[in-house]
N, C-alpha and C positions, 0 to 999 in steps of 0.2 A: 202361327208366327209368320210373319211376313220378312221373305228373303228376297232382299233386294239387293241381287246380282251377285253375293258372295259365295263364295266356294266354301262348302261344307267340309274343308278339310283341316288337319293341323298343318301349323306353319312348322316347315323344317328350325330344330331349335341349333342355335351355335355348338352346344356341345354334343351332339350327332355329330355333327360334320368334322367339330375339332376330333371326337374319340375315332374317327375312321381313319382321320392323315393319321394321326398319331399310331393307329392298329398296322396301317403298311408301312410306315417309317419303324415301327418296330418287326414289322417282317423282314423287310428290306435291310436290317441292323443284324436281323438274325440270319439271312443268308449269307451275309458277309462274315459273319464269324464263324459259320459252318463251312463256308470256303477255304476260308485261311489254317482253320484246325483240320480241315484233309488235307491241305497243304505240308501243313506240317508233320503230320502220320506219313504222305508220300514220303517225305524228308527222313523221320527216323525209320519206316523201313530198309532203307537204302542205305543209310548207315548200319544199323543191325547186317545186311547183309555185306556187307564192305568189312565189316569186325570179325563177322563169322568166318570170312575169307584169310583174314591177318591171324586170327589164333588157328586155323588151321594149317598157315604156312611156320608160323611159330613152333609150333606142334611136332613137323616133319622137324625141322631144322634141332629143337631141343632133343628129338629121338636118335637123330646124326651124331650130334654131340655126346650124349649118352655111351651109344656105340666105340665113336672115338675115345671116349675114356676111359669104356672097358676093354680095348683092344691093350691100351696104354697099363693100363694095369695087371695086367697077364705077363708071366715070367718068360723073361725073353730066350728062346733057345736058341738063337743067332751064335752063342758065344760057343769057344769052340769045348769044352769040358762043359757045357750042360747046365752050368751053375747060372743060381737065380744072381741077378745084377739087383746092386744097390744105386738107388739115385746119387746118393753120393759119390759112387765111382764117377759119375759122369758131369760132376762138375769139374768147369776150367780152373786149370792152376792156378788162376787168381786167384781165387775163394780157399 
């Protein structure tokens, strides 16, 4: 066979070249959505530890309170005969 002057090779076809922009526009698609979704994990870690902070000041403050209402509910020996106080005694003559 006679070859005259051509290159024995394949011609590059359009859809090679189309399937490879398209391979790194979908890589390049997919680092961006992997960026923004650690973004967004940085984001709810921080919050998760911002809540963990709030329910354990919640925490102390409800135990305070507890305290205080069983202080409040123990018979008062202040009076001078010893005798347990009725909250009633200690409403104003209004009432």
């Amino acid at each position: 066979m006679l070859n005259m002057g051509m290159k024995n090779s394949e011609p590059a076809t359009p859809t090679a070249n189309t399937a490879n922009t398209a391979n790194t526009a979908s890589h390049s698609e997919t680092e961006q959505r992997l960026t923004a979704l650690e973004i967004k994990a940085t984001y709810a870690e921080d919050l998760v530890e911002q809540l963990e902070l709030i329910v354990v000041r919640q925490q102390q403050q409800i135990d305070l309170l507890l305290r205080g209402v069983a202080e409040l509910r123990q018979p008062s020996t202040d009076s001078g005969l010893g005798a347990a106080r009725r909250l009633r005694d200690d409403l104003p003559p209004h009432f």
